[in-house]
C-alpha positions in Angstrom: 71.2 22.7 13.2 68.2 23.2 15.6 64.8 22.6 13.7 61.5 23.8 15.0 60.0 20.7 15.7 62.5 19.9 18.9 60.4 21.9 21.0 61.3 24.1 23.9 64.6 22.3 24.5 66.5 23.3 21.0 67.1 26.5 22.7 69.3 24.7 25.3 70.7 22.8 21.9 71.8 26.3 20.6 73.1 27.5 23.5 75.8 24.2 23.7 76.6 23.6 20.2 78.4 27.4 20.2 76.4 27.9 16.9 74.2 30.8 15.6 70.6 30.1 14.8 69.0 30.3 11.9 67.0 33.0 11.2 64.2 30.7 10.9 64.2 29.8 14.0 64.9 32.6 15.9 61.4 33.9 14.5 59.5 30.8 15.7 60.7 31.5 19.1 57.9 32.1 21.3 57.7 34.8 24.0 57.4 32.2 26.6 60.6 30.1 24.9 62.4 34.0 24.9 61.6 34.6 28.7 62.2 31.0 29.8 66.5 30.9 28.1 69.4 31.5 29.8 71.5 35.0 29.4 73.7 32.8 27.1 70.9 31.9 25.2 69.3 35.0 24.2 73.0 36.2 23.1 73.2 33.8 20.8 69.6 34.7 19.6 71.0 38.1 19.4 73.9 37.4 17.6 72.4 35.1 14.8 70.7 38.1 13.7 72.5 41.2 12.1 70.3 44.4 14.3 71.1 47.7 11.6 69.2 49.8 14.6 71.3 48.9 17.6 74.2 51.5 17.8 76.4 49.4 19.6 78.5 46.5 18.5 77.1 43.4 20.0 79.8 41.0 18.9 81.7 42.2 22.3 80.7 40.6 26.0 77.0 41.2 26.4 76.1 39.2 29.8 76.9 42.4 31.5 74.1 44.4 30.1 71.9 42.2 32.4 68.3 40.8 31.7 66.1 43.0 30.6 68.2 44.4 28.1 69.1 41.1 26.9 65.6 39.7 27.0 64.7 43.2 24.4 67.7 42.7 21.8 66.3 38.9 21.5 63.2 39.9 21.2 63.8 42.7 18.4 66.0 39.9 16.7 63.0 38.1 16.7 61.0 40.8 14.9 63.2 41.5 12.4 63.3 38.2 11.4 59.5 37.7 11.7 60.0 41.1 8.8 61.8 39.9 7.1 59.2 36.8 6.4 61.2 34.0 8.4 
């Protein structure tokens, strides 16, 4: 699994390996690590984390919701792991 201490790059990590992150990680991201990944990465940011707010089911295709959307589900993902003491 992807620690924290591999630096900006375990994002691209994530992104290949097809796995979720942990929680753990997902609330160390930094903004700047958020805003610099791919569309792929920040749906697998968004799908390690289980979002009881979002209406929607985001286990379907999410690429088409574009970037700014995606870029706001990561970034709630993040909070609600930062909540939850990650």
């Amino acid at each position: 699994m992807v620690s924290r201490s591999e630096g900006p790059e375990r994002s691209g990590l994530a992104a290949t390996t097809g796995e979720l992150m942990r929680k753990a990680d997902v609330a160390q991201l930094s903004s700047s690590e958020l805003s610099k990944m791919s569309d792929t990465e920040l749906v697998r940011v968004i799908r390690s984390v289980h979002q009881p707010h979002v209406g929607g089911d985001l286990r379907g295709p999410l690429q088409h919701l574009g970037r700014k959307p995606l870029a706001g589900l990561a970034w709630r993902a993040r909070q609600l792991c930062r909540n939850q003491g990650y």
